[in-house]
C-alpha positions as CSV (number, residue, x, y, z in Angstrom):
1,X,-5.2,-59.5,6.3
2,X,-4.7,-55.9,6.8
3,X,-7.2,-53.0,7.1
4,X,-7.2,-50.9,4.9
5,X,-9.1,-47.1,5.9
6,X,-9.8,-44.6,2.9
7,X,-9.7,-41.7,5.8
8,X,-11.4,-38.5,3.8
9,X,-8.9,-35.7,3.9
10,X,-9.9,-33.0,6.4
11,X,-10.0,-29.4,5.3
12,X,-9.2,-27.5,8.5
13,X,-5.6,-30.0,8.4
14,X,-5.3,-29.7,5.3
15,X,-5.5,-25.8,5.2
16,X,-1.9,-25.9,8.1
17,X,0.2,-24.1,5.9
18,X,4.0,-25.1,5.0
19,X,6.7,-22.2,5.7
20,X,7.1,-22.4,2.0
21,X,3.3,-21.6,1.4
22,X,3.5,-18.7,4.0
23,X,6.5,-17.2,2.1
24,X,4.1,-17.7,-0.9
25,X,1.4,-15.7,0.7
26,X,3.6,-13.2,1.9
27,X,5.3,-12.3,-1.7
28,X,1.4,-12.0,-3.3
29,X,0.1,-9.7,-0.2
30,X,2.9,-7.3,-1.5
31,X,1.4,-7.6,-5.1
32,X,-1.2,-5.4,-7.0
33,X,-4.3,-5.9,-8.7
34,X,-3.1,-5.7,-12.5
35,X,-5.6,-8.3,-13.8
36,X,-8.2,-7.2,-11.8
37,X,-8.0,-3.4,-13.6
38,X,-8.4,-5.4,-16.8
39,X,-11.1,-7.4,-17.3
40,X,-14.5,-5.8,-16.6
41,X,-18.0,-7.1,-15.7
42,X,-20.7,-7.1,-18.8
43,X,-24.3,-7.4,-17.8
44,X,-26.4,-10.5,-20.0
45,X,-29.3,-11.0,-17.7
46,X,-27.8,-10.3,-14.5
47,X,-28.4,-13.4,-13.1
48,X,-24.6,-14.1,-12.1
49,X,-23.7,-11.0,-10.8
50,X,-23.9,-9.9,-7.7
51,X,-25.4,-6.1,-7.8
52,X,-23.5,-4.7,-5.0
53,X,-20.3,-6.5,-4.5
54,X,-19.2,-6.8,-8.0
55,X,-17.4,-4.6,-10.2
56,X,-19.8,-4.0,-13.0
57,X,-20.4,-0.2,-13.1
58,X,-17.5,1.6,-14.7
59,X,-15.1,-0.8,-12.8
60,X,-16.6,0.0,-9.0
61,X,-18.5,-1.9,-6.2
62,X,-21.8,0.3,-5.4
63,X,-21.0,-1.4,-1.7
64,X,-17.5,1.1,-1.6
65,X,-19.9,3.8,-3.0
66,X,-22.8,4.0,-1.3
67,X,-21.9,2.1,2.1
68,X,-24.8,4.0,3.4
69,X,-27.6,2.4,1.2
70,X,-26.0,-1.2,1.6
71,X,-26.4,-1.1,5.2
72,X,-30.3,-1.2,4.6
73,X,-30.3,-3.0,1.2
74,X,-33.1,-6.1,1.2
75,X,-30.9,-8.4,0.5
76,X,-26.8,-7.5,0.4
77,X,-25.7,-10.8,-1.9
78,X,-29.0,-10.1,-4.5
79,X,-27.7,-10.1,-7.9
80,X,-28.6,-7.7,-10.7
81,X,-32.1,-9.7,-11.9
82,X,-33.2,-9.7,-8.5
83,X,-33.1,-5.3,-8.2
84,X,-35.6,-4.8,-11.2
85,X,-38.4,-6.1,-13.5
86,X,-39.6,-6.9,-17.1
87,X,-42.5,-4.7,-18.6
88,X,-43.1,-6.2,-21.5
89,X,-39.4,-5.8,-23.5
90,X,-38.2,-3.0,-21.4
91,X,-36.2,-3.5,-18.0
92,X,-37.1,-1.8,-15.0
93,X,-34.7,-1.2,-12.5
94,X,-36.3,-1.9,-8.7
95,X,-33.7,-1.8,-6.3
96,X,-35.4,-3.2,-2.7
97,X,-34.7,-1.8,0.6
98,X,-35.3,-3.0,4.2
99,X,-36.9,0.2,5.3
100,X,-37.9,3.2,3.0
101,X,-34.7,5.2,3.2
102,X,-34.6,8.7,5.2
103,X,-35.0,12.1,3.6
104,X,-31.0,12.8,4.0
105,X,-30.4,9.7,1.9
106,X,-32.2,10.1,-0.7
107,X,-30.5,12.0,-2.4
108,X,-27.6,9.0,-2.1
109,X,-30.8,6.8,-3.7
110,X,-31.6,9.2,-6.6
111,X,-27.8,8.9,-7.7
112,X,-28.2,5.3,-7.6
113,X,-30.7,5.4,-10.2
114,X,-29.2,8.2,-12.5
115,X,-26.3,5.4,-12.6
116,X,-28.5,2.4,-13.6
117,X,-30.8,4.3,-15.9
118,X,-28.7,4.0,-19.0
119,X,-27.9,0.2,-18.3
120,X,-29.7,-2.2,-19.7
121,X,-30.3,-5.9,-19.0
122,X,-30.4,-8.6,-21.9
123,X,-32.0,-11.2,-21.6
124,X,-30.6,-13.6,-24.2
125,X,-27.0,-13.7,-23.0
126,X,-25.5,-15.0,-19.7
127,X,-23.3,-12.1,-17.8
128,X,-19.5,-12.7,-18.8
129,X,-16.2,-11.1,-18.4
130,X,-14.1,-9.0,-21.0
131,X,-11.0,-8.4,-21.1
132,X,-10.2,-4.3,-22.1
133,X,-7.0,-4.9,-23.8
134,X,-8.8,-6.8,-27.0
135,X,-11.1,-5.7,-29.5
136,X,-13.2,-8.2,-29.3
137,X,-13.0,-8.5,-25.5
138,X,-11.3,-12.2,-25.3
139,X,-8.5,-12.9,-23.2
140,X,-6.2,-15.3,-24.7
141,X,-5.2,-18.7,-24.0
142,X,-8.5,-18.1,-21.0
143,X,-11.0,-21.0,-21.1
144,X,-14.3,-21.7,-18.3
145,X,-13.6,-23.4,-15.7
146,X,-15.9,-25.2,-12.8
147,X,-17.2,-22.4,-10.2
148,X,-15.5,-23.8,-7.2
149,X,-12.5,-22.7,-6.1
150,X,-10.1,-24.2,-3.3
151,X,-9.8,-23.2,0.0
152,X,-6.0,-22.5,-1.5
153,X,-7.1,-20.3,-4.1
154,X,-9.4,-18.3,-1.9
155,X,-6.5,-17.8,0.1
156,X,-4.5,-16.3,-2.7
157,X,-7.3,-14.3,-3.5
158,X,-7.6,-12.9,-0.1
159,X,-3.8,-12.2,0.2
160,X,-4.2,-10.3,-3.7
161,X,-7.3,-8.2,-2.5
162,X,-5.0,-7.2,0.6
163,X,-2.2,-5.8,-1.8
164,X,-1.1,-2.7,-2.7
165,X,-0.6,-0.9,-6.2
166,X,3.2,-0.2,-6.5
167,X,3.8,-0.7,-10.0
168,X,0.5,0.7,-11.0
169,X,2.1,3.8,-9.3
170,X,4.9,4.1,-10.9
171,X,3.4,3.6,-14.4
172,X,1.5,6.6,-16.4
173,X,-0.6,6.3,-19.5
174,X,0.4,8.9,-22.2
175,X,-2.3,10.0,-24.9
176,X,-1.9,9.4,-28.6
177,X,-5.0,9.1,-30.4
178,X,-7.1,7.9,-28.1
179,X,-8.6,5.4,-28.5
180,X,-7.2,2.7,-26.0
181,X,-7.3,4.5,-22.9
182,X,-10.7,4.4,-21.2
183,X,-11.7,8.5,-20.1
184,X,-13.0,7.7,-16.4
185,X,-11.3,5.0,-15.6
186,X,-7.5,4.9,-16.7
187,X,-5.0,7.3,-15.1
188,X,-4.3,9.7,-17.5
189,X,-4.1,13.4,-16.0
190,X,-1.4,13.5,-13.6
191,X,-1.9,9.9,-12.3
192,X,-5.6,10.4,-11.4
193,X,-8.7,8.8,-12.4
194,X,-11.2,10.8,-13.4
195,X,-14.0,8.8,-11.9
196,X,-12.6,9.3,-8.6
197,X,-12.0,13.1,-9.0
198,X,-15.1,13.9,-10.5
199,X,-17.9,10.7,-8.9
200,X,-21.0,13.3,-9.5
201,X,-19.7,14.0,-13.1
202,X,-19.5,10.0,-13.4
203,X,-22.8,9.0,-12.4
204,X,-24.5,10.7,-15.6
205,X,-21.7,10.5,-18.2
206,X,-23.0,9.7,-21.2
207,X,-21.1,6.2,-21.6
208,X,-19.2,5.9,-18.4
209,X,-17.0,3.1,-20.0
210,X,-16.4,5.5,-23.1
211,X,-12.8,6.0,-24.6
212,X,-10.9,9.5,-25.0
213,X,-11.2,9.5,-28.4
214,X,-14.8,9.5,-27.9
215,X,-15.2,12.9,-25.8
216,X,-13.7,15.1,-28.4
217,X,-13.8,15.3,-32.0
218,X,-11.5,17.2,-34.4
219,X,-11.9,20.4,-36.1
220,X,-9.5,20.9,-39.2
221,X,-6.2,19.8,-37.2
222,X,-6.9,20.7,-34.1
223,X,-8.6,18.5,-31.3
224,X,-12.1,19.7,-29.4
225,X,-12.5,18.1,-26.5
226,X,-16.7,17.5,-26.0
227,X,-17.4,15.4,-22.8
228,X,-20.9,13.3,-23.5
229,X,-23.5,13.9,-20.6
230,X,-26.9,11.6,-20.2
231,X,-28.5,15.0,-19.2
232,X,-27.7,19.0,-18.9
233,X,-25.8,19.4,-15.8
234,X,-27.4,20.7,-12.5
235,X,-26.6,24.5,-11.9
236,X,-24.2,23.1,-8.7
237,X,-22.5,20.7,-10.9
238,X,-21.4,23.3,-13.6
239,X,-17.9,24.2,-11.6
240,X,-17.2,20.6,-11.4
241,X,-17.9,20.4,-15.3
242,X,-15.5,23.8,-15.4
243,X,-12.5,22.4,-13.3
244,X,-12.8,19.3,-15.5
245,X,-12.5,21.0,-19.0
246,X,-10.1,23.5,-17.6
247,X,-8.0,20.4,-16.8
248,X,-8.4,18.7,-20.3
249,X,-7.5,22.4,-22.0
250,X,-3.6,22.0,-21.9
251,X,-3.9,18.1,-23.3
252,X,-3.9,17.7,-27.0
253,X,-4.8,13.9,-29.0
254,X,-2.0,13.0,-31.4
255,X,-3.4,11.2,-33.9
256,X,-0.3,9.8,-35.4
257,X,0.5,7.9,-32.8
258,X,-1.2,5.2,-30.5
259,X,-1.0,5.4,-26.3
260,X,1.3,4.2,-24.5
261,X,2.5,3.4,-20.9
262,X,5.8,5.3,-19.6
263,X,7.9,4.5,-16.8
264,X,8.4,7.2,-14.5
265,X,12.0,5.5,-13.3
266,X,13.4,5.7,-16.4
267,X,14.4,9.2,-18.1
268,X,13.4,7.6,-21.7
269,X,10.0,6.2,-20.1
270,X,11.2,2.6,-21.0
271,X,10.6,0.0,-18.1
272,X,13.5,-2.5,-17.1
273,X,13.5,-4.8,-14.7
274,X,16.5,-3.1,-13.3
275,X,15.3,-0.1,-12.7
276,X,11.9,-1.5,-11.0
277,X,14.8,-3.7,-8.6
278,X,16.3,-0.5,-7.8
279,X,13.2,1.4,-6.5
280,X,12.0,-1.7,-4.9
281,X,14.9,-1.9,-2.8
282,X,14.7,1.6,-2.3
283,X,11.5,1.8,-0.9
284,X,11.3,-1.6,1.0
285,X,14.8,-1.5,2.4
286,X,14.9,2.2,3.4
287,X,18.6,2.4,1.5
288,X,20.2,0.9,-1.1
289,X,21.4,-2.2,-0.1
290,X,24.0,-2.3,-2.5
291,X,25.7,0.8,-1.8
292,X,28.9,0.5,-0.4
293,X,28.1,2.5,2.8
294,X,25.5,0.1,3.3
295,X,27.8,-2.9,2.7
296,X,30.5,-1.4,5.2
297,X,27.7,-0.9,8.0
298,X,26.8,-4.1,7.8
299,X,29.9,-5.6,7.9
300,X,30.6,-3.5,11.0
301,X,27.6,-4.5,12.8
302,X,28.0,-8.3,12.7
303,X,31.9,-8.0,14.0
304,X,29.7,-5.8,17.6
305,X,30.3,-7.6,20.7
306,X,26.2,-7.6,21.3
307,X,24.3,-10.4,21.8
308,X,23.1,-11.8,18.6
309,X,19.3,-11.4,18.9
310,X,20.1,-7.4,19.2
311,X,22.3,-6.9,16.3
312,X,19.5,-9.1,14.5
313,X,16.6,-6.1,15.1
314,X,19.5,-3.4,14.2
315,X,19.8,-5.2,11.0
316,X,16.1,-5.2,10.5
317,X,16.1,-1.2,11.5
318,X,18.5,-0.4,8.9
319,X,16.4,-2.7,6.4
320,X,13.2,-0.9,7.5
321,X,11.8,-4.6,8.5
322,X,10.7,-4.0,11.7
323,X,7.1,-3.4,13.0
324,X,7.3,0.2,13.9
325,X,4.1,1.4,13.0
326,X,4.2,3.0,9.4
327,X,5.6,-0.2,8.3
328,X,2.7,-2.2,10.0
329,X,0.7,0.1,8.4
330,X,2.2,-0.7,4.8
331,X,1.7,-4.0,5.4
332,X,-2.1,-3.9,6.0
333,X,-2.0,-4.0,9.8
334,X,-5.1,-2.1,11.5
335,X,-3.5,0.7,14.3
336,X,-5.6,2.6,16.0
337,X,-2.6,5.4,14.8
338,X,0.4,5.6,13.1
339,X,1.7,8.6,15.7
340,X,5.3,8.2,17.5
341,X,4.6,6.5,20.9
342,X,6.9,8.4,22.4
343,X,5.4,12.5,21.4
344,X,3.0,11.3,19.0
345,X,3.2,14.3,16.8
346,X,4.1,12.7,14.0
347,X,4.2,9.2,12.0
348,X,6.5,6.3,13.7
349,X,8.9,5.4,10.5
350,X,12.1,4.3,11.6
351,X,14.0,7.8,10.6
352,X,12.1,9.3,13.9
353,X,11.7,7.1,15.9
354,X,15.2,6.0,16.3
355,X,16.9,9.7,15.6
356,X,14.3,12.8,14.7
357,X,12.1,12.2,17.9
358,X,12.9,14.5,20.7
359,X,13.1,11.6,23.0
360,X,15.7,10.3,21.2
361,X,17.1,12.9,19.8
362,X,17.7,14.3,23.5
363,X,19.0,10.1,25.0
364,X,21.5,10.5,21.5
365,X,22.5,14.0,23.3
366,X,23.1,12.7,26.7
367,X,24.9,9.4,25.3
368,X,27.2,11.7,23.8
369,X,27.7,14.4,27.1
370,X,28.2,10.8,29.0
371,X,30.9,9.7,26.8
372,X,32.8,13.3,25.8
373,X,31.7,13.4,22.4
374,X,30.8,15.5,19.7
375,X,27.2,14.1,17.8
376,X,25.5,15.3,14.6
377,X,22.7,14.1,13.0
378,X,22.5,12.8,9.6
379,X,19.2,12.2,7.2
380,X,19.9,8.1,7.5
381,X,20.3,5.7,10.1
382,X,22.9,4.3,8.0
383,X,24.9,7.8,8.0
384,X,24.3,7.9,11.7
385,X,26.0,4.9,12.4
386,X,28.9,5.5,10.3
387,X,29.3,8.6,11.7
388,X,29.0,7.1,15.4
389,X,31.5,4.3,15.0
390,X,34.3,6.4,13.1
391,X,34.4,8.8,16.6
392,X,36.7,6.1,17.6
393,X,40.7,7.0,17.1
394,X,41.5,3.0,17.4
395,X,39.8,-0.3,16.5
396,X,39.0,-1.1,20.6
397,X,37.0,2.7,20.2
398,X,34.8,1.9,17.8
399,X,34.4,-1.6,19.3
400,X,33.3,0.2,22.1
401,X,31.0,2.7,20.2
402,X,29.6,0.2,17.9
403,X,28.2,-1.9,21.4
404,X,26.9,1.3,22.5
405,X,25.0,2.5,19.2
406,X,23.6,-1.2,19.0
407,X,22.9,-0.4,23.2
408,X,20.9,2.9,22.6
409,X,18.9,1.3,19.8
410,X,17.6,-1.8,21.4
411,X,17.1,0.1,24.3
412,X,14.9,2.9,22.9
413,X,12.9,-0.1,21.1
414,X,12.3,-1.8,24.6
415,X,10.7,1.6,26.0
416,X,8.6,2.0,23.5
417,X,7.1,-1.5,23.6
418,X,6.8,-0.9,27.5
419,X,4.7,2.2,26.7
420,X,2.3,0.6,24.4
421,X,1.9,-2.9,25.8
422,X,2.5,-1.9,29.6
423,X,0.7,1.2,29.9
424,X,4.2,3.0,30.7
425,X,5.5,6.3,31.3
426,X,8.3,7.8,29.2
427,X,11.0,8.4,31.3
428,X,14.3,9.3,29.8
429,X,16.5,8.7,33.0
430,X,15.6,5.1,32.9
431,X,16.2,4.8,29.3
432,X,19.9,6.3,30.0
433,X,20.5,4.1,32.7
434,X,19.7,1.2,30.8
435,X,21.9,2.0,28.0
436,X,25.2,2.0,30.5
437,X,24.1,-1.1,31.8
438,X,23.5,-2.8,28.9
439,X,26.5,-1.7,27.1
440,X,28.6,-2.5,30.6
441,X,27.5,-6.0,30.7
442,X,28.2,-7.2,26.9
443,X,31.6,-5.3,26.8
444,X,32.7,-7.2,30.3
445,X,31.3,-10.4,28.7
446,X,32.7,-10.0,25.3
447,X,35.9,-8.1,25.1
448,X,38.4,-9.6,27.8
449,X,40.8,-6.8,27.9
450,X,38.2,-4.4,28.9
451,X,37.6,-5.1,33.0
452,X,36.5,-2.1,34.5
453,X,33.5,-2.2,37.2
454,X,29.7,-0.9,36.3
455,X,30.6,2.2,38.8
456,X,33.6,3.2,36.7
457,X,31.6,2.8,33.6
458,X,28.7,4.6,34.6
459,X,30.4,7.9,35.8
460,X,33.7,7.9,33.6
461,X,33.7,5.5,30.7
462,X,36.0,7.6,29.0
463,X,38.7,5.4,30.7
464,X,38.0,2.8,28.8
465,X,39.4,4.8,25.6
466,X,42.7,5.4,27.1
């Protein structure tokens, strides 16, 4: 009779991601945090949120604004209840430390408190979540569900929190009356949040979570706008107050109409999927990748005689997929700088390092002396390597100038990797060098009718246009 095991599946197997689960993680670290801007944290009695890691003071974590005091906090995962006490019917907040904080941070402490004084915990009710885009706070269709996540859905978490805010971005909330767009908190001056502008101003706002409607009032027909303080501002915080009601002057409540979100792609503020595609592939790709320049210098590219793993990065280069370091950068990757490795004066995006550097810009300049040509520079790789392969009066020239564009890109690439990973030196010669050599080899191996040896390539390769 056969033995059957019940084998217990094991979670650090289980957790070997598919391909497909990696592409899955990959689309949602490039997403944004739309859901997690709409539902806030609402205090019962504090005993199920976490006092400095959750979101439940005017949509921050107190550990993002006073890093300071949670290095020495008693106890970093304490929840609300456990940073204050009951007299009698009134709560008391008593945030713990490990050590009584030093003189320069109190004033970090006192903050704290002017922050927590008009909060109040209730006892009767459990903390819960709200959602900010219904009245009465309910999100629909959204039922509780057990408090223990996979070790796959932490994983999409993680990716989310790793994300970026494009379409939040490229969205603007426009004022009608008032009354759905939170004052602090939304972005409704020039893309900016208030609480982020102004955090002093924050900390004793009368009702931090308060509405625009609510700071103003109206006077016959014409709007008054009256910000709401929990006390009279400190003599060094009256500018701050001034810059803030000198930026609200020029902004006028319409009361016939409700707010709205606008689309800054579209010239009638109306979003379409279309136009979203189109800036997507504008910013991700570095060009549009359905021009028809675009098109053309692809199609050129694949007919190169240059081995295929070469024409594959130039492909990512005019993609911008490539991990130069801006790009790293956009994709959540810790440098220790963004700076070009080869004059590191300014930020390595694909544009520079491949054309506007002087290191290339100067190997581009002796490429061209060495073949007996004229070179400008356009604002696009794309430009550049139309321009490049049209030099050519016959197909077999541009064959020839397409292997060496392809030649001077990979090889500029290689030099920069041996600078960063092999603690080399930048030396221009080399890189030229390389280029002919490269360039000799895969025309020899590639196009048949083109036999000339390395000698008469290196000194005159402008036989091989005749």
């Amino acid at each position: 009779m056969p033995i059957i095991l019940h084998v217990k599946p094991n979670p650090v197997l289980h957790r070997k991601a598919s391909w497909w689960w990696k592409d899955i993680v990959w689309v949602l670290h490039q997403g944004n945090y739309w859901l997690d801007e709409k539902i806030e944290r609402c205090i019962g009695d504090g005993t199920m949120t976490r006092f400095w890691e959750d979101k439940w003071i005017g949509g921050l974590r107190l550990l993002e604004v006073f890093p300071r005091l949670f290095s020495f906090a008693f106890d970093p995962l304490s929840v609300v209840a456990d940073n204050g006490t009951w007299e009698g019917s009134t709560w008391v907040w008593q945030v713990k430390w490990r050590r009584e904080p030093f003189v320069h941070e109190g004033r970090s402490v006192n903050i704290l408190l002017d922050m927590l004084k008009g909060l109040q915990v209730i006892s009767s009710r459990q903390d819960y979540w709200r959602w900010t885009y219904d009245k009465d706070g309910v999100f629909s269709g959204c039922s509780n569900v057990e408090r223990k996540p996979s070790w796959w859905w932490k994983d999409i978490v993680w990716v989310l929190h790793q994300g970026n805010y494009w379409l939040d971005e490229k969205i603007e909330r426009c004022i009608g009356d008032g009354t759905m767009t939170r004052f602090w908190e939304d972005k409704w001056i020039g893309g900016l949040r208030l609480l982020e502008v102004f955090p002093r101003l924050f900390s004793f706002a009368f009702d931090p979570l308060s509405v625009v409607a609510d700071n103003g009032t109206w006077e016959g027909s014409t709007w008054v706008w009256q910000v709401k303080w929990r006390r009279e501002p400190f003599v060094h915080e009256g500018r701050s107050v001034n810059i803030l009601l000198d930026m609200l002057k020029g902004l006028q409540v319409i009361s016939s109409r409700q707010d709205y979100w606008r689309w800054i792609y579209d010239k009638d503020g109306v979003f379409s999927v279309k136009s979203a595609y189109l800036w997507l592939q504008r910013s991700v790709g570095g060009e549009l990748r359905n021009s028809s320049d675009f098109q053309l210098v692809i199609k050129r590219l694949w007919k190169c005689k240059a081995p295929i793993k070469c024409l594959v990065f130039c492909w990512q280069v005019l993609l911008n997929a490539f991990p130069c370091k801006s790009l790293l950068q956009v994709r959540g990757v810790e440098l220790e700088n963004n700076l070009c490795s080869f004059c590191s004066l300014f930020v390595e995006n694909p544009l520079h390092l491949f054309l506007m550097c002087p290191m290339a810009f100067n190997t581009w300049l002796a490429v061209a002396k060495w073949l007996e040509v004229t070179v400008v520079f356009p604002n696009s790789i794309t430009s550049h390597y139309l321009y490049w392969t049209n030099l050519g009066i016959y197909e077999k020239h541009s064959q020839l100038l397409r292997v060496v564009w392809v030649s001077v890109i990979w090889s500029l690439w290689l030099h920069r990797n041996v600078i960063i990973f092999q603690q080399g030196t930048i030396d221009a010669k080399e890189v030229l060098d390389n280029i002919k050599l490269r360039s000799w080899k895969w025309i020899n191996c590639s196009i048949p009718v083109c036999s000339f040896s390395y000698s008469t390539w290196y000194n005159n390769p402008t036989l091989y246009f005749l």
